[in-house]
C-alpha positions in Angstrom: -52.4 143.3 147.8 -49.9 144.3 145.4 -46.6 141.3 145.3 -48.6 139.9 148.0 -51.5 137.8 146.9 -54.5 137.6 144.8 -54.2 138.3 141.2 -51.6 140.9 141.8 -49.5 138.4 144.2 -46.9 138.4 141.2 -47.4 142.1 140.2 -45.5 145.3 140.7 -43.0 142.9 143.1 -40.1 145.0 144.8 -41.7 148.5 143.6 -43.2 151.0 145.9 -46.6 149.4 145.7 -45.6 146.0 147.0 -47.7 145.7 150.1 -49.0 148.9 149.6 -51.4 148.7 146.8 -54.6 147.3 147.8 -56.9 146.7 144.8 -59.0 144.7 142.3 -58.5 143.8 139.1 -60.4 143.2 136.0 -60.2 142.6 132.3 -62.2 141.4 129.4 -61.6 141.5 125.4 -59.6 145.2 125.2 -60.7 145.8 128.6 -58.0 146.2 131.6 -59.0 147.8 135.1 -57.5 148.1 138.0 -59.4 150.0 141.2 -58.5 150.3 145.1 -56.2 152.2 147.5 -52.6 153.4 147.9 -51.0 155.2 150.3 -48.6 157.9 148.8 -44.7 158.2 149.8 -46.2 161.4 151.0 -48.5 159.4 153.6 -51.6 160.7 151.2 -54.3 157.9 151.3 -55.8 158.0 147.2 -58.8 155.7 146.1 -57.9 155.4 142.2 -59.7 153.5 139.2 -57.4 152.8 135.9 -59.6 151.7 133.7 -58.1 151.1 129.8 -60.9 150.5 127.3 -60.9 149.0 123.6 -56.8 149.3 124.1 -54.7 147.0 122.4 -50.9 147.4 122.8 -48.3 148.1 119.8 -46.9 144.8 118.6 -44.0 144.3 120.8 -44.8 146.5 123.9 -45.3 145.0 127.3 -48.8 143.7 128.5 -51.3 145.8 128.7 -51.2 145.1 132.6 -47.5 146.5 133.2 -48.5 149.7 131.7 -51.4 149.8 134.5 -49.2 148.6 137.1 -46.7 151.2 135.9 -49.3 153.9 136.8 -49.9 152.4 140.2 -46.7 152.8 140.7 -46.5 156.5 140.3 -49.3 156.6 142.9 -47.2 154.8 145.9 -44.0 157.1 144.7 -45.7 160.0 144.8 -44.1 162.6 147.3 -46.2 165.5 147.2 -49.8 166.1 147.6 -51.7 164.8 144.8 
């Protein structure tokens, strides 16, 4: 769960998601996934897959992760109907 254990235990921490987000995560050479269920602000249950493939970040951007978490994010804040 998202800021709560696992290998997102230290990810998307004091966000929307935090204790909300319950997914798995994945990655390989230029591969970064993350899959499972949020529950919107909206109280909309979504199953979602972010899946990044043969991505490399611009020199000097965040990790590759953030910007996945970043879209999780989005998810949990989301107050309409999706």
């Amino acid at each position: 769960m998202a800021g709560v254990d696992g290998t997102l235990a230290h990810r998307m921490n004091d966000t929307a998601a935090a204790g909300n987000v319950q997914a798995k995560t994945g990655s390989m050479s230029f591969v970064n996934v993350l899959a499972g269920y949020v529950t919107t602000k909206s109280g909309q249950k979504l199953a979602f897959a972010i899946v990044l493939n043969n991505y490399r970040a611009p020199a000097g951007a965040s990790p590759v992760s953030a910007e996945v978490d970043a879209l999780a994010v989005m998810l949990a804040e989301a107050s309409d109907r999706l």
